[in-house]
C-alpha positions as CSV (number, residue, x, y, z in Angstrom):
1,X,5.9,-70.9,36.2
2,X,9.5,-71.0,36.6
3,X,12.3,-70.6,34.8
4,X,13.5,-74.3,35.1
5,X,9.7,-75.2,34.2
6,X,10.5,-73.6,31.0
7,X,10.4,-75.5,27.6
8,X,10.1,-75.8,24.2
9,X,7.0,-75.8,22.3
10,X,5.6,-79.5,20.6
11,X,7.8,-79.7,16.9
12,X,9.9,-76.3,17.7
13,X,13.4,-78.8,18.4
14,X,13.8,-81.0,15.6
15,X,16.7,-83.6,15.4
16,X,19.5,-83.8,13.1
17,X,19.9,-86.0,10.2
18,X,22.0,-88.8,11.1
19,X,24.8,-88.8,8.3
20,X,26.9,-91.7,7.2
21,X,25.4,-94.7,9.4
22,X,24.9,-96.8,6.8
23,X,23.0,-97.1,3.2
24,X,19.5,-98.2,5.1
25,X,19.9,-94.9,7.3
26,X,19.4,-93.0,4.0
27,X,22.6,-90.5,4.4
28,X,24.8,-93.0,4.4
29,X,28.6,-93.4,2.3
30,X,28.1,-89.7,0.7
31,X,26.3,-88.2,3.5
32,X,23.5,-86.8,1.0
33,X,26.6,-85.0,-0.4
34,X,26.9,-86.3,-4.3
35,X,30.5,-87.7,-5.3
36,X,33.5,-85.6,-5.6
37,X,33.8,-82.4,-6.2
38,X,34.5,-78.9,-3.6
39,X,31.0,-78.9,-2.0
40,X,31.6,-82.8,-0.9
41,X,34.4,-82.0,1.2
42,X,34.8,-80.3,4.5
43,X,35.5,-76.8,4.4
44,X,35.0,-76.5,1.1
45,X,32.6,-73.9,0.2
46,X,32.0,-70.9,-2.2
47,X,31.2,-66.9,-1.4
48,X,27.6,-65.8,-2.0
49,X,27.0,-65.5,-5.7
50,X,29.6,-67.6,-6.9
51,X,29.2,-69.2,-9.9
52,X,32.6,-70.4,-11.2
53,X,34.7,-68.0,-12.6
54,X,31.7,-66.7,-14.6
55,X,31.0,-62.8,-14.0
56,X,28.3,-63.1,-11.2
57,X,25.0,-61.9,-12.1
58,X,25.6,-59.0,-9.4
59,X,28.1,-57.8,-11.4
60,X,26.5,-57.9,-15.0
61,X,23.8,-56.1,-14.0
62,X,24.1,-52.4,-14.2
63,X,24.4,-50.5,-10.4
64,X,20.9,-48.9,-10.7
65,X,19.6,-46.9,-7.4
66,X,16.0,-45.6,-6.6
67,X,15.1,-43.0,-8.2
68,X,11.4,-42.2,-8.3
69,X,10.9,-41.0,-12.2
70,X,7.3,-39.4,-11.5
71,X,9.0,-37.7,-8.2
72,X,9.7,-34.2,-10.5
73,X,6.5,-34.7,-12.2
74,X,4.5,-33.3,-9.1
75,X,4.7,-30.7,-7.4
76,X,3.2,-29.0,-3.7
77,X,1.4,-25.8,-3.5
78,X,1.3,-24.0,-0.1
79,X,-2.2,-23.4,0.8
80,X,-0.9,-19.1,1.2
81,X,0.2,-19.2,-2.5
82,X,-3.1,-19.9,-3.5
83,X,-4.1,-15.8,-3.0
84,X,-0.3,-14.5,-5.0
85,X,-2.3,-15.2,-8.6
86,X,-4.5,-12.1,-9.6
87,X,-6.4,-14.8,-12.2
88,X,-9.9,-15.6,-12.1
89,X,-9.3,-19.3,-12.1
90,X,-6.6,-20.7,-10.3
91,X,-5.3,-23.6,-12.8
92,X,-1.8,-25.1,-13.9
93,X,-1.0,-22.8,-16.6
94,X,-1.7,-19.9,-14.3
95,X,0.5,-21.3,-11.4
96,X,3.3,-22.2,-14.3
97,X,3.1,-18.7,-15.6
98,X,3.8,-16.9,-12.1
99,X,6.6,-19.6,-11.6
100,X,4.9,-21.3,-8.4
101,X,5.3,-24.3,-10.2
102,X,8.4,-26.1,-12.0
103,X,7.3,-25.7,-16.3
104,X,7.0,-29.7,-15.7
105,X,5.0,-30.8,-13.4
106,X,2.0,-32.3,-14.3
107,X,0.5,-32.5,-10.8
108,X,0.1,-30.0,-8.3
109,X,-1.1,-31.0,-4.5
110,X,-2.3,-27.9,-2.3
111,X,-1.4,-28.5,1.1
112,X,-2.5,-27.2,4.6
113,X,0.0,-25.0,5.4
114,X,0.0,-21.1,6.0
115,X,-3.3,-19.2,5.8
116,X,-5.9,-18.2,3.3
117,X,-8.8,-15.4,3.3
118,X,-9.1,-14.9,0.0
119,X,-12.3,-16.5,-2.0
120,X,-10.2,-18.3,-5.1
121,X,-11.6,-20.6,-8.1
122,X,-9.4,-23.9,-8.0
123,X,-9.6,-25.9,-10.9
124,X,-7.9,-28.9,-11.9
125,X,-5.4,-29.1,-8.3
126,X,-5.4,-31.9,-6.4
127,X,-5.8,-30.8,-2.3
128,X,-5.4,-32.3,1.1
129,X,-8.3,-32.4,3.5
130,X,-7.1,-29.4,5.4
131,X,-6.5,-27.0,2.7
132,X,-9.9,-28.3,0.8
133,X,-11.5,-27.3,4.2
134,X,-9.9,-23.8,4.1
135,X,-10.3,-22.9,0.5
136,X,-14.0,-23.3,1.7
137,X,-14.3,-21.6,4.9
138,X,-12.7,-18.6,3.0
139,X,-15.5,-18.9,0.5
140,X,-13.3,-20.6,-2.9
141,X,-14.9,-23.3,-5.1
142,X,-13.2,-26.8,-6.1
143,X,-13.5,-27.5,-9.2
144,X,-11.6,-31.1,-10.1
């Protein structure tokens, strides 16, 4: 194959509409283009959104950004915290209470980073693969 071989594709080139050759063409007189008016002429055209003079709909509507509202409802753990409690049962209210958590979160995720040797009772945390795997090697229990 060469480049001068090269061509396009069956249906990729598709030809114009033939405007204003007559009413039996279909496009003919108006061109498929309605009677007067600025959108029947030539260069007549309107910016993105127009709509008259009216306040555009981008413009009525508040400027609202992404902001996640369950973001600051969760919170990580570091899989080394897990040992700083001195509690029996390692739970929300005990992580809230020593401040390892924010006073709102309503989910905690233990993740797999730092080390633990400590045997530690987990109850009602969510965790990664990883730090499920070392909370058991050190000899915890997962309780969900």
């Amino acid at each position: 194959m060469r480049l001068n071989e090269l061509s396009p594709g069956d249906g990729a080139k598709k030809e114009g509409k033939r405007l204003g050759r007559g009413h039996s063409a279909g496009q003919g007189k108006t061109c498929g283009r309605g009677q007067k008016g600025q959108k029947s002429r030539s260069g007549g055209f309107h910016k993105v959104g127009f709509e008259g003079g009216q306040m555009p709909l981008q413009r009525r509507l508040p400027k609202v950004g992404f902001a996640s509202r369950k973001a600051h409802l969760s919170a990580e753990l570091r899989l080394h915290e897990l040992a700083l409690p001195k509690d029996d049962v390692i739970d929300m209210d005990c992580l809230k209470r020593m401040n390892l958590v924010p006073a709102f979160a309503t989910k905690v995720k233990v993740i797999d980073s730092g080390k633990i040797e400590k045997a530690v009772k987990i109850k009602g945390l969510t965790l990664t693969k990883g730090a499920r795997a070392a909370v058991e090697a050190a000899g915890g229990t997962i309780e969900d």
